[in-house]
C-alpha positions in Angstrom: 14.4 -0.2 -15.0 11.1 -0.7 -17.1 11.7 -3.4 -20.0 10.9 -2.3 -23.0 8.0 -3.2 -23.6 6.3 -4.0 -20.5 4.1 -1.0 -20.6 2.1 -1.1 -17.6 2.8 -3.6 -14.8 -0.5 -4.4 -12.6 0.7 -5.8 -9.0 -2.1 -7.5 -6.9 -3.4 -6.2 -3.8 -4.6 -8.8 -1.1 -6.8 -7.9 1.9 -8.9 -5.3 0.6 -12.2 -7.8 0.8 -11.4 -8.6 4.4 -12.1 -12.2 4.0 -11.7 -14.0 8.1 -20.0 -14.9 -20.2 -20.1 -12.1 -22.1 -17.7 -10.9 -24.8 -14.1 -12.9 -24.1 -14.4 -14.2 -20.7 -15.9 -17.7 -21.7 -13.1 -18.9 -23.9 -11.6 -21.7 -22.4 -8.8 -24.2 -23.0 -9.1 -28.1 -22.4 -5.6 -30.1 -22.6 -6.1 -33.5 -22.6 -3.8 -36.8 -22.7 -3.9 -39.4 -25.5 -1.7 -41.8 -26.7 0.5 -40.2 -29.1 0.8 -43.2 -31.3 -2.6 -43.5 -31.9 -4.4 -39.7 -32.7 -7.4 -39.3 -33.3 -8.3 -38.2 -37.0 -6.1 -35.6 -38.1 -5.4 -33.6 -34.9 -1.7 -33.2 -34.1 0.0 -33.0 -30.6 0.6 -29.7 -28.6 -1.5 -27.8 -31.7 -4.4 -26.0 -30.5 -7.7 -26.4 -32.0 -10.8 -23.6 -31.8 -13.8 -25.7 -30.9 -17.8 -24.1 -31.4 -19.9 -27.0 -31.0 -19.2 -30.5 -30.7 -19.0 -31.4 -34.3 -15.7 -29.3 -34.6 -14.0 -32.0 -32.2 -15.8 -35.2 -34.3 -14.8 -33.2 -37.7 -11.1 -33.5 -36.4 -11.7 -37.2 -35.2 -12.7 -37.0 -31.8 -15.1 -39.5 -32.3 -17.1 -41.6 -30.2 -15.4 -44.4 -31.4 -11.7 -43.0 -30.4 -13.2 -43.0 -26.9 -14.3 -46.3 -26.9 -11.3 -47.7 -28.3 -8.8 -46.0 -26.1 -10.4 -46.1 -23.2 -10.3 -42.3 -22.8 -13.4 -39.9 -22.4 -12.5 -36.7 -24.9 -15.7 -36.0 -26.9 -17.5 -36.8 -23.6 -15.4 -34.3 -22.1 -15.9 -31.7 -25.0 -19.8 -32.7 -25.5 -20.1 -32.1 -21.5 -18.8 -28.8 -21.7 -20.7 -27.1 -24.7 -23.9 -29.4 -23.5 -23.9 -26.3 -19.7 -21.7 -24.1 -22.2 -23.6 -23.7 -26.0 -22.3 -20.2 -26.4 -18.8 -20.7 -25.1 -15.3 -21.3 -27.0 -13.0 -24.2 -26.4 -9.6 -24.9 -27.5 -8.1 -28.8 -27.9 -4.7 -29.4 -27.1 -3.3 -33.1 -26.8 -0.9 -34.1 -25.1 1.3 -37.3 -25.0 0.5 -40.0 -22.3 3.5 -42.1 -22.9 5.5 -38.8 -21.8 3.7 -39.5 -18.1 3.4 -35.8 -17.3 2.0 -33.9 -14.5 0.0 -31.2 -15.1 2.8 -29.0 -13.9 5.3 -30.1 -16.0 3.2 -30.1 -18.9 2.7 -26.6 -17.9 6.4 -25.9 -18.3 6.7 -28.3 -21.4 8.2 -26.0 -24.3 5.2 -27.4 -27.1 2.6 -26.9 -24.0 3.8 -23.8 -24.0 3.7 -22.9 -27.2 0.0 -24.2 -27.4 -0.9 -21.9 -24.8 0.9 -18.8 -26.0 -1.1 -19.6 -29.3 -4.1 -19.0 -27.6 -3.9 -15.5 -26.5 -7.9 -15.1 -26.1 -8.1 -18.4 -23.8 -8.9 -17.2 -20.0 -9.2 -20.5 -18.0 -7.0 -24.3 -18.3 -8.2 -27.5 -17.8 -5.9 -31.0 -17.7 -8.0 -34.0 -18.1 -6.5 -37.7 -18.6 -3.0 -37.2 -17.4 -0.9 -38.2 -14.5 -2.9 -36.2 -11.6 -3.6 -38.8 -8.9 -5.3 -36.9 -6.2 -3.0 -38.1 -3.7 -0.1 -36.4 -4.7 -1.5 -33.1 -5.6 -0.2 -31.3 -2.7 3.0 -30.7 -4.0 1.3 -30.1 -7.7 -0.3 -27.2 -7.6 2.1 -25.3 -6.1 4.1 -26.3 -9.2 1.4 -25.5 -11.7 0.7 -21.7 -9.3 4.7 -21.3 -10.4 4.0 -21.5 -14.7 1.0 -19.6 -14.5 3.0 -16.6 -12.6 5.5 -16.8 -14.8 2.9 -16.2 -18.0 1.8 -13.3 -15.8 5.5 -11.9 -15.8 4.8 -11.9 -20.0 1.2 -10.0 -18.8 -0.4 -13.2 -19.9 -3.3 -13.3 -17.2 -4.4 -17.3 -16.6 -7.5 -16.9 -14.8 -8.0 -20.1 -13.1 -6.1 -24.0 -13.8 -8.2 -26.7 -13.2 -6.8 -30.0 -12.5 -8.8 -33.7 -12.1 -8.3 -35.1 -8.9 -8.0 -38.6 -9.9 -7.9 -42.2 -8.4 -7.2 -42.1 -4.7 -8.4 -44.5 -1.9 -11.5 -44.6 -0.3 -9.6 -43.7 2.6 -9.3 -40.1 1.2 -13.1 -39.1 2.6 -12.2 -39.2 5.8 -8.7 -37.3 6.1 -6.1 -38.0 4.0 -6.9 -35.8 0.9 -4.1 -33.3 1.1 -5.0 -29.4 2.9 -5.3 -27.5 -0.8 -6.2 -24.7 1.9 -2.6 -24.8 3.3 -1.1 -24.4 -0.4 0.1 -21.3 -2.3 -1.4 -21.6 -5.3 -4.3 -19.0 -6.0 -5.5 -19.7 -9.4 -5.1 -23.6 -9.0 -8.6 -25.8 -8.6 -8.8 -29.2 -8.0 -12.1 -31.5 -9.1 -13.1 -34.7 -7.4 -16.4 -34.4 -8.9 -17.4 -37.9 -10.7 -20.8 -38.4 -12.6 -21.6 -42.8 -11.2 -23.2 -42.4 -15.2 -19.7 -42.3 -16.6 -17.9 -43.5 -14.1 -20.2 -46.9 -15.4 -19.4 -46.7 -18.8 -15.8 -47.6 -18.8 -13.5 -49.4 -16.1 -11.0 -47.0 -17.3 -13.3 -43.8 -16.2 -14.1 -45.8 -12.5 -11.3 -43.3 -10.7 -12.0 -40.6 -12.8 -13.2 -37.0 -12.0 -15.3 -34.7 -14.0 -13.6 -31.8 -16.2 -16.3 -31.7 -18.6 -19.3 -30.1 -16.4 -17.2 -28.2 -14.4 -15.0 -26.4 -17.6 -18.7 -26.2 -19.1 -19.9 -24.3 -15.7 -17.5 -21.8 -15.4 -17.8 -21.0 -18.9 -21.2 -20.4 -19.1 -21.0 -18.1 -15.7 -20.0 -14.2 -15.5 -16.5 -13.6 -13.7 -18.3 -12.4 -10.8 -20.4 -15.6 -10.4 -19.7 -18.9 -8.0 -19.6 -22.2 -9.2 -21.7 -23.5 -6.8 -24.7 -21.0 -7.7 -28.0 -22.9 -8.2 -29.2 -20.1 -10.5 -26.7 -18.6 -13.3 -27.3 -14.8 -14.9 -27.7 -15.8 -18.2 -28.6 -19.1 -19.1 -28.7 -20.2 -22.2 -31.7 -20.1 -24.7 -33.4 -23.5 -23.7 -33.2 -22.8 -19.9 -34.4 -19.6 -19.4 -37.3 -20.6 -18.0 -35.9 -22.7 -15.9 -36.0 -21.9 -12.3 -32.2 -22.6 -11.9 -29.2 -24.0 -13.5 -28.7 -27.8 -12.3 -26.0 -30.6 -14.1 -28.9 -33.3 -13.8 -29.3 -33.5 -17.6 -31.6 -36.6 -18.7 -28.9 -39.8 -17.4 -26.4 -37.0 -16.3 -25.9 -36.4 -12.7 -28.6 -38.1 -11.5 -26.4 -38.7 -8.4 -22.9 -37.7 -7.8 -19.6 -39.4 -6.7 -16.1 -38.6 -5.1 -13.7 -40.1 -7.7 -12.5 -42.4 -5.4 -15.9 -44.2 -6.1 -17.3 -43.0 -3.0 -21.4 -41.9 -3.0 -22.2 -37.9 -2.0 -24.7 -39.4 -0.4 -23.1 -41.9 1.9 -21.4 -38.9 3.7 -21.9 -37.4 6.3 -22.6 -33.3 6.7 -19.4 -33.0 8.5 -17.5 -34.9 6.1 -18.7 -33.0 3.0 -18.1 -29.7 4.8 -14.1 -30.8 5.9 -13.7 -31.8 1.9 -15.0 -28.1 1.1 -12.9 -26.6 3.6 -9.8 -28.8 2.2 -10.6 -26.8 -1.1 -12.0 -29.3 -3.4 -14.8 -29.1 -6.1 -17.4 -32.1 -6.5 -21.3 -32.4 -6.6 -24.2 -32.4 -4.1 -27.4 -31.7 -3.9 -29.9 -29.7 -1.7 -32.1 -31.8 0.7 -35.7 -31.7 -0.9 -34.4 -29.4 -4.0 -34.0 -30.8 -7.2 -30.8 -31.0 -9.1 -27.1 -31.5 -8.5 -24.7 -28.6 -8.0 -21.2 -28.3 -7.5 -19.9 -27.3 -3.8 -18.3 -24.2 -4.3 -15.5 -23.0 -6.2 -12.7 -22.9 -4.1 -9.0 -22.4 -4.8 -5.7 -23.5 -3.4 -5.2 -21.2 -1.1 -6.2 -19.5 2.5 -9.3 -19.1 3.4 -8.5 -15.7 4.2 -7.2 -15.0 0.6 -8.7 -12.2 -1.1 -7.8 -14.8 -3.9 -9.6 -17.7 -2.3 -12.5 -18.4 -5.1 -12.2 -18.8 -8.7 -14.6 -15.8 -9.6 -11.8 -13.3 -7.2 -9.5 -14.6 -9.3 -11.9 -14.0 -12.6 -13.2 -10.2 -11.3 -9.6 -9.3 -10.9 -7.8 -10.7 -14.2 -10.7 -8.8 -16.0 -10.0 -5.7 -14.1 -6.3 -5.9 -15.0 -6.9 -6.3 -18.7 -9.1 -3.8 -19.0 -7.1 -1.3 -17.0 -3.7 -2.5 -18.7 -5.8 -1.8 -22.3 -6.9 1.6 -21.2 -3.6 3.0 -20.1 -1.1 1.4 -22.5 -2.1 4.3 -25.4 -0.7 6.7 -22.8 3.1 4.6 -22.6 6.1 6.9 -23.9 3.6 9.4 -24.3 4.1 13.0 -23.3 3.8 14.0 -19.4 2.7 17.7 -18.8 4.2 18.8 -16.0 3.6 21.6 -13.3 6.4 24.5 -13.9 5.9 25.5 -9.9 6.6 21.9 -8.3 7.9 19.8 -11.5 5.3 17.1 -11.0 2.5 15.9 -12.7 0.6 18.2 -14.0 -3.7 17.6 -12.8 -5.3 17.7 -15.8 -2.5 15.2 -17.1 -3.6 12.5 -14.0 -7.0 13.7 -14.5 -6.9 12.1 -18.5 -5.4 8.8 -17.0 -7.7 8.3 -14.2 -10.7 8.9 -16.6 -9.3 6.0 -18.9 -8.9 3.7 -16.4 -12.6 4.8 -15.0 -13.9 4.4 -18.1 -12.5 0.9 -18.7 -13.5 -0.3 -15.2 -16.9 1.4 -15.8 -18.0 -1.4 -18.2 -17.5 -4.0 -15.4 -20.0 -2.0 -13.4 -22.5 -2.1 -16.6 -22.4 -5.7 -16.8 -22.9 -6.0 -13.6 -19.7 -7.4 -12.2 -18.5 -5.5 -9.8 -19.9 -3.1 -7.6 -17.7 -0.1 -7.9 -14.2 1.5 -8.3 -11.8 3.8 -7.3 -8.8 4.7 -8.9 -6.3 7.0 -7.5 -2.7 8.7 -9.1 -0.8 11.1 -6.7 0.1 14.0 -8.2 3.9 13.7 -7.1 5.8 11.8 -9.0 8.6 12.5 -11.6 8.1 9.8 -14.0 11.1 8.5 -16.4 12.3 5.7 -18.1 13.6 4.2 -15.1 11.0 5.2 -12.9 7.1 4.5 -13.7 3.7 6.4 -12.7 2.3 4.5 -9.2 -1.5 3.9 -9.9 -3.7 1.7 -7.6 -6.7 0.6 -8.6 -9.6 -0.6 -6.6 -12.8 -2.5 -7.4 -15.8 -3.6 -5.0 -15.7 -7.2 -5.6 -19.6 -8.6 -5.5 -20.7 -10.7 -2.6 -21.8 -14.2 -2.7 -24.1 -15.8 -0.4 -23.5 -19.3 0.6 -26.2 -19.6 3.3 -29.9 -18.2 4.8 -30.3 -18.2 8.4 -34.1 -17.8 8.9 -36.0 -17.8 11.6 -39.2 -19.1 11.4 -42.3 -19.5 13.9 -45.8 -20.2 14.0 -48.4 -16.9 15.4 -51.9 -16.0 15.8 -52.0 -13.1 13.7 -48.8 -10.4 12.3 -49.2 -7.1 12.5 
């Protein structure tokens, strides 16, 4: 039997992709760990704070000097973001170190979740400076995968959670970073990206990865779009004339670390590749291209997932939304039926289908997915116990990861 005010219940398909910044999407949340006895300004624990521009966070007493003192990197943090991210939201929540949490169970922490219910506009989590060594992050995200399904069971739709990968051995690069590929926890993404430019500023940054840049790079993206793009849809103001969208920022990302310590560019192909495949995010670069760019945007998961990438993940929530919006005006409404058969009448399914079409129509405008379909069989006998069976398809966009070209020197072309 329908709860009362469930409305209208979206179940995910998997296996339809055959896989072997506009408006709201760019609001984001960052929770980050400080030492409760010492807060910075007048910010509270487990409150959220709406963030526009850097000064918000400094107006609240996220200063420079806060970082220094505590040894933790917060306005960096929120200065990275906005500084790939101008046009995007942010929401602050701290959180207490001395309570030694895991992103997981902060994620089932009563206050956390309170801070996120507060939030109902935020699409995307990040945890930064709290227990998250990347050795033990097998077991995590599964964990974390767990609260965000059960905010989906209150149709709260978490888009991705994106963890730091922290500390570690150098031992890690060559095998002993856990398989996030063999996990179950689609919406879950791990960073092991480190900037050597911060990593230098502090000893307490040294094992550190970047949440920052890659909140910042998500934010400023379209659903549809990979992390790993070189070139963005719409970049902001001071870039469009750029020919792509790189982190190397004046000192930023001149180069690019594991957070282990370990140098991109002491690696070899193969390694880099088997970290990928692991499902990890960090920062390369392009032989003879200028600019660092993150690796991909992988999430814990199969390969195979239809769910396997952040922007799947991103496409599909937005599709759910939208559809959910659409059809919840028609809930307890009246159901025409056909007097011959007792079913649905046609021009009854006809009126639902053309919401939901219209709704997943502006996805196709903005160029975020390719297409549609949505389908409602004619018999059914709906009731209170018993809903209306819709299902929903959209034609996720590609991305292309590679160019095989074959080039050879001739004479003349015809």
């Amino acid at each position: 039997m329908a709860e009362t005010f469930d409305g209208v219940n979206v179940a995910k398909l998997n296996g339809l992709l055959g896989e072997t910044a506009p408006g709201e999407d760019n609001i984001v949340a960052l929770i980050y760990g400080v030492d409760g006895e010492y807060l910075p300004g007048t910010a509270q624990l487990y409150q959220a704070y709406e963030l526009l521009q850097p000064q918000d966070a400094i107006d609240l007493g996220c200063t420079a000097s806060y970082d220094a003192n505590n040894s933790v990197y917060l306005l960096g943090s929120i200065k990275d973001f906005f500084s790939y991210a101008p046009n995007a939201r942010l929401y602050l929540v701290l959180v207490d170190v001395n309570e030694e949490m895991a992103p997981s169970t902060l994620m089932a922490f009563a206050p956390v979740q309170a801070a996120i219910r507060s939030m109902p506009k935020v699409k995307g989590i990040s945890f930064a400076g709290v227990d998250s060594d990347a050795a033990n992050l097998g077991t995590e995200v599964e964990l974390v995968q767990a609260q965000i399904n059960a905010f989906a069971d209150e149709h709260r739709l978490i888009d991705f959670v994106l963890i730091q990968g922290n500390k570690g051995s150098s031992a890690y690069v060559t095998g002993n970073l856990p398989d996030l590929r063999t996990k179950n926890a689609p919406q879950v993404s791990v960073s092991i990206a480190q900037d050597p430019y911060i990593a230098a500023q502090d000893a307490a940054y040294a094992k550190q990865a970047d949440i920052g840049s890659v909140l910042g790079m998500l934010a400023v993206r379209k659903v549809n779009e990979n992390l790993g793009s070189v070139d963005i849809v719409n970049k902001p103001n001071a870039y469009k004339a750029d020919p792509n969208y790189t982190l190397t920022r004046a000192n930023r990302w001149a180069d690019a670390k594991l957070s282990n310590g370990t140098y991109i560019s002491t690696l070899s192909a193969t390694t880099k590749t088997a970290i990928t495949n692991k499902g990890y995010i960090f920062v390369g670069n392009y032989e003879g291209y200028d600019g660092m760019f993150f690796n991909d945007s992988p999430t814990c998961v199969t390969a195979t997932s239809d769910y396997n990438r952040i922007e799947n993940n991103r496409t599909w929530n937005k599709a759910a939304r939208l559809i959910r919006q659409a059809l919840l005006p028609r809930v307890k409404g009246v159901v025409k039926k056909n007097p011959t058969t007792g079913f649905i009448k046609n021009s009854t399914i006809g009126g639902w289908i053309g919401a939901a079409n219209r709704a997943l129509q502006t996805m196709v405008t903005a160029e975020e997915i390719s297409g549609y379909k949505v389908t409602i069989a004619a018999n059914q006998i709906p009731n209170a116990s018993t809903p209306v069976k819709v299902r929903a398809e959209v034609v996720k966009d590609g991305i292309v990861h590679a160019f095989d070209v074959e080039l050879g020197l001739t004479n003349n072309v015809s």
